[in-house]
C-alpha positions as CSV (number, residue, x, y, z in Angstrom):
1,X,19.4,-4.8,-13.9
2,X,21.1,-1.5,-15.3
3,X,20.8,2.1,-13.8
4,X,19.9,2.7,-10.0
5,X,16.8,1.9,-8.0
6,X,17.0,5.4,-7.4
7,X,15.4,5.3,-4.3
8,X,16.9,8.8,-2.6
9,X,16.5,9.2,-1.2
10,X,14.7,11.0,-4.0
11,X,12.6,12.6,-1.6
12,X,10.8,15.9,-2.9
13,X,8.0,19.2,-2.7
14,X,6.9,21.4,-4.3
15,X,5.4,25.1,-3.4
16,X,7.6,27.7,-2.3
17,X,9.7,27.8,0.4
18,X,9.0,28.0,4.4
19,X,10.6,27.4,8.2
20,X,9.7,23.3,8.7
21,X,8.4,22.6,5.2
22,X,9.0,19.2,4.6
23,X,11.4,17.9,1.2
24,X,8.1,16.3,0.2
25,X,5.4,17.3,-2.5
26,X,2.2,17.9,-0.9
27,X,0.3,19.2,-3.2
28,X,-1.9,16.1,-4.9
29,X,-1.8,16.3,-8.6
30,X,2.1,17.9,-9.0
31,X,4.0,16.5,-11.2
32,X,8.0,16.9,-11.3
33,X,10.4,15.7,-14.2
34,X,13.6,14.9,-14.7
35,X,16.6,13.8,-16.7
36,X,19.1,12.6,-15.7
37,X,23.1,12.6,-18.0
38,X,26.0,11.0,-18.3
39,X,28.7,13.2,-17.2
40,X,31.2,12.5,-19.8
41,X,29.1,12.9,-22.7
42,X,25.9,14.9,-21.9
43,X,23.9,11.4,-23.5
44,X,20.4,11.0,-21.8
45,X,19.9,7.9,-20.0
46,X,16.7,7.7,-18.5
47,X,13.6,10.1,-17.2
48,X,12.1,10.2,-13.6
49,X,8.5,11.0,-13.4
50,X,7.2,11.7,-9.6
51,X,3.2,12.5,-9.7
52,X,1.4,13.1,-6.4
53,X,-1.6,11.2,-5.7
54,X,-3.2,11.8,-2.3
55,X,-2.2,13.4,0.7
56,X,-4.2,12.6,4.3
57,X,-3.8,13.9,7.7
58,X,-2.2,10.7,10.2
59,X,-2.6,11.8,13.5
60,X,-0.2,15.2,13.6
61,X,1.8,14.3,10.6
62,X,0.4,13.9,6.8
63,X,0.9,10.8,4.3
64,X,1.1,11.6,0.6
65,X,0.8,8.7,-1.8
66,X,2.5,9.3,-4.6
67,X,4.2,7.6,-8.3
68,X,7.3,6.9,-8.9
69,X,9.0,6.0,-12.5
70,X,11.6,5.8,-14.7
71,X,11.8,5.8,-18.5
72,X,14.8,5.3,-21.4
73,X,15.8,7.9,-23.4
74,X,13.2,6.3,-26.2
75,X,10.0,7.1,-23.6
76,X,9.6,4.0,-22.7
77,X,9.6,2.5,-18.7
78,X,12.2,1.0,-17.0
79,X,11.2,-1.7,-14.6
80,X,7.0,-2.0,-15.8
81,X,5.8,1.4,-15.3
82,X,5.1,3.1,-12.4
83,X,5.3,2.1,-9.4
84,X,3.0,3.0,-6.1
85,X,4.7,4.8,-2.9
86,X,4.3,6.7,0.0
87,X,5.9,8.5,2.6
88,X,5.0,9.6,6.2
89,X,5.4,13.3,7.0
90,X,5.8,14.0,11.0
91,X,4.4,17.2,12.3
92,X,7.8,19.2,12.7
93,X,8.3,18.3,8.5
94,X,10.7,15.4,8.5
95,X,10.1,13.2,6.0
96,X,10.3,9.1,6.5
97,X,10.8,6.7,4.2
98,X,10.3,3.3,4.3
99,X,13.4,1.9,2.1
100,X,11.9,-1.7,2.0
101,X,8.3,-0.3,0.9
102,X,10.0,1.6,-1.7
103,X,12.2,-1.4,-3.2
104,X,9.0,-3.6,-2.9
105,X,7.1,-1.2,-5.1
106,X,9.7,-1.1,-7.9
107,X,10.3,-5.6,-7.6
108,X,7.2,-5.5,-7.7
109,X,6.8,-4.4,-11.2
110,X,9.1,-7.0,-12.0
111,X,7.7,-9.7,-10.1
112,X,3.9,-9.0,-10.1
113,X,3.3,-12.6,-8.5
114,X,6.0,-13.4,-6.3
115,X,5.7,-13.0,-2.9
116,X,7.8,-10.5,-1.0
117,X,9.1,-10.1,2.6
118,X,11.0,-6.7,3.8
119,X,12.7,-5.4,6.9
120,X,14.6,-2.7,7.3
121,X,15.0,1.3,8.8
122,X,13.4,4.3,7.9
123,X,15.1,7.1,6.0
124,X,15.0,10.3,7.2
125,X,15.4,13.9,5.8
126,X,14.8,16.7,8.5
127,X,13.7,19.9,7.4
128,X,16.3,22.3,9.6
129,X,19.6,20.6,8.2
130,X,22.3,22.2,8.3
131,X,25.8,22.0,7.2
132,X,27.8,19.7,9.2
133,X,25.1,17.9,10.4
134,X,25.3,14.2,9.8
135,X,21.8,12.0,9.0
136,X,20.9,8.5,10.1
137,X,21.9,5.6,8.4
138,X,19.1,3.8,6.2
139,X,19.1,0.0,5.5
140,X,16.6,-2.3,3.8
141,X,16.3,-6.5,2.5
142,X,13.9,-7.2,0.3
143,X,13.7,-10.9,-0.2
144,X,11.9,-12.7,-3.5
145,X,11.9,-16.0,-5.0
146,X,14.8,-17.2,-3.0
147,X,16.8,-13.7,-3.3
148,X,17.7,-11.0,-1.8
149,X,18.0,-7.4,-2.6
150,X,19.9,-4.9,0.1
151,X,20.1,-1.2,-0.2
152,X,22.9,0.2,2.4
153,X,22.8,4.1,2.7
154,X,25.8,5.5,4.8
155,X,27.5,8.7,5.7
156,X,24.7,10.9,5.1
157,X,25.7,14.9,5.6
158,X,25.1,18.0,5.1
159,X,28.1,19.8,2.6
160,X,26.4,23.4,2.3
161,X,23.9,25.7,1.3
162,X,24.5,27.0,-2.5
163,X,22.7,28.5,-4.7
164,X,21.8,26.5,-8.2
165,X,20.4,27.5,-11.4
166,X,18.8,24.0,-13.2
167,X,16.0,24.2,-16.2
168,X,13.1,24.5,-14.0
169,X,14.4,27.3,-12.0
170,X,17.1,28.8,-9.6
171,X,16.6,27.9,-6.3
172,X,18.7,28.5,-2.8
173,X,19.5,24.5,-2.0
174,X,21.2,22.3,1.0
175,X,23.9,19.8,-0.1
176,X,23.8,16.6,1.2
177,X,26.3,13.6,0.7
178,X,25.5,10.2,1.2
179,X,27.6,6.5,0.4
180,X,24.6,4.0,-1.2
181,X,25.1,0.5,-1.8
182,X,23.1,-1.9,-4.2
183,X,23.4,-5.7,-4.2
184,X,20.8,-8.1,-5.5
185,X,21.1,-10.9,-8.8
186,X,23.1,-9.5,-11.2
187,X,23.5,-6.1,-9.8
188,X,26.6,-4.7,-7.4
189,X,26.4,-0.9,-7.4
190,X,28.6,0.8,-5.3
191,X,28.0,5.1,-5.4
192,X,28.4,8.3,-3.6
193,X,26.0,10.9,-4.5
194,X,25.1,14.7,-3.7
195,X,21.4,15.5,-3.4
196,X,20.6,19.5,-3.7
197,X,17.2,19.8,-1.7
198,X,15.2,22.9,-1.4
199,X,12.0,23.2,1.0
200,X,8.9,23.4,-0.8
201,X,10.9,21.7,-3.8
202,X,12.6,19.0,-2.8
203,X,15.7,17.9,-4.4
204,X,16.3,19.8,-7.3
205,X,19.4,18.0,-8.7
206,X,21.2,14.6,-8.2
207,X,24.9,13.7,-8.9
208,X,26.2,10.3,-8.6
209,X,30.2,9.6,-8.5
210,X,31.7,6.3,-8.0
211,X,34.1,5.4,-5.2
212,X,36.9,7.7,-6.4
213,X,34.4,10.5,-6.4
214,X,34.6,10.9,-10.4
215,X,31.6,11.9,-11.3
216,X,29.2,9.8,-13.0
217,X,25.9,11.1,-13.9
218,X,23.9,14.0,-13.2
219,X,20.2,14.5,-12.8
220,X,18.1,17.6,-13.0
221,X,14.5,18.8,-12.3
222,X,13.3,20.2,-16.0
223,X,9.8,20.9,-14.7
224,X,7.4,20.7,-12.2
């Protein structure tokens, strides 16, 4: 399959910002867009549509249901449309993930009748980072018809705060790094990236390099 899962760890908001607000969207019915470039040539290569469904109360936390997908330059979807997610927001505003969840929501568009078995770790994306500080390790196997697909995210860290100026908006973000690693039939992707997050926005911009750190593609929020 061509272009990433692009799981990330795209984890997003939206309202303005605040101390402990998580990188999540909690306001049901928001929309955010993107697209995302090749570096080289500026050519679109595909469209990320996020639009928040519900959000409930779970305990102290929240959980906000949400869809995720991708298109081609042309409009139309990569991988059969949307695809359903969620994520768990604890009371102090991180945000967990559930990598396997997530990569059984996107198979699943492309396997609609296979069964599916997952395990993994959740990912995690505090809301007081800081630079310097390094974030947990996220891992996930989804098996199907016989196969396996892994997603490996490593080295996750916090570069810097900056300030960044994209097409929906300038925003004050935090930086963070992270190593990912795709394997599955017919795919071996092997990425660093750098996420710009902002609270009450979420990430705001997405660069991908490959293992020499030359830069690859870049994604932006256009609106939201």
């Amino acid at each position: 399959m061509k272009g990433g899962f692009l799981i990330p760890i795209l984890l997003l908001t939206c309202l303005s910002a605040g101390a402990g607000e998580p990188f999540f969207c909690t306001q049901s019915g928001r929309t955010l867009y993107y697209e995302r470039s090749d570096a080289a040539s500026g050519r679109l290569r595909r469209t990320t549509t996020l639009t928040i469904g519900s959000v409930q109360r779970t305990g102290d936390g929240r959980q906000v249901s949400y869809t995720f997908q991708l298109g081609r330059p042309s409009g139309a979807p990569l991988y059969g449309g949307p695809a359903p997610m969620r994520v768990e927001i604890d009371s102090d505003g991180t945000v967990r993930m559930d990598l396997g969840a997530t990569l059984k929501a996107v198979l699943a568009n492309l396997f609609p009748r296979a069964e599916m078995q997952s395990t993994g770790t959740t990912a995690l994306l505090p809301p007081d980072m800081r630079p310097g500080d390094a974030l947990p390790e996220a891992h996930c196997t989804v098996e199907v018809l016989g196969t396996k697909y892994r997603i490996d995210v490593t080295e996750r860290r916090v570069l810097r705060t900056e300030r960044l100026r994209v097409p929906a908006g300038t925003f004050d973000c935090v930086v963070v790094r992270e190593h990912k690693l795709e394997r599955g039939p017919g795919r071996h992707r092997d990425t660093i990236s750098d996420s710009w997050y902002v609270p009450g926005i979420g990430y705001v911009r997405h660069d991908t390099y490959d293992k020499n750190l030359r830069l690859e593609t870049t994604e932006v929020l256009k609106k939201y």
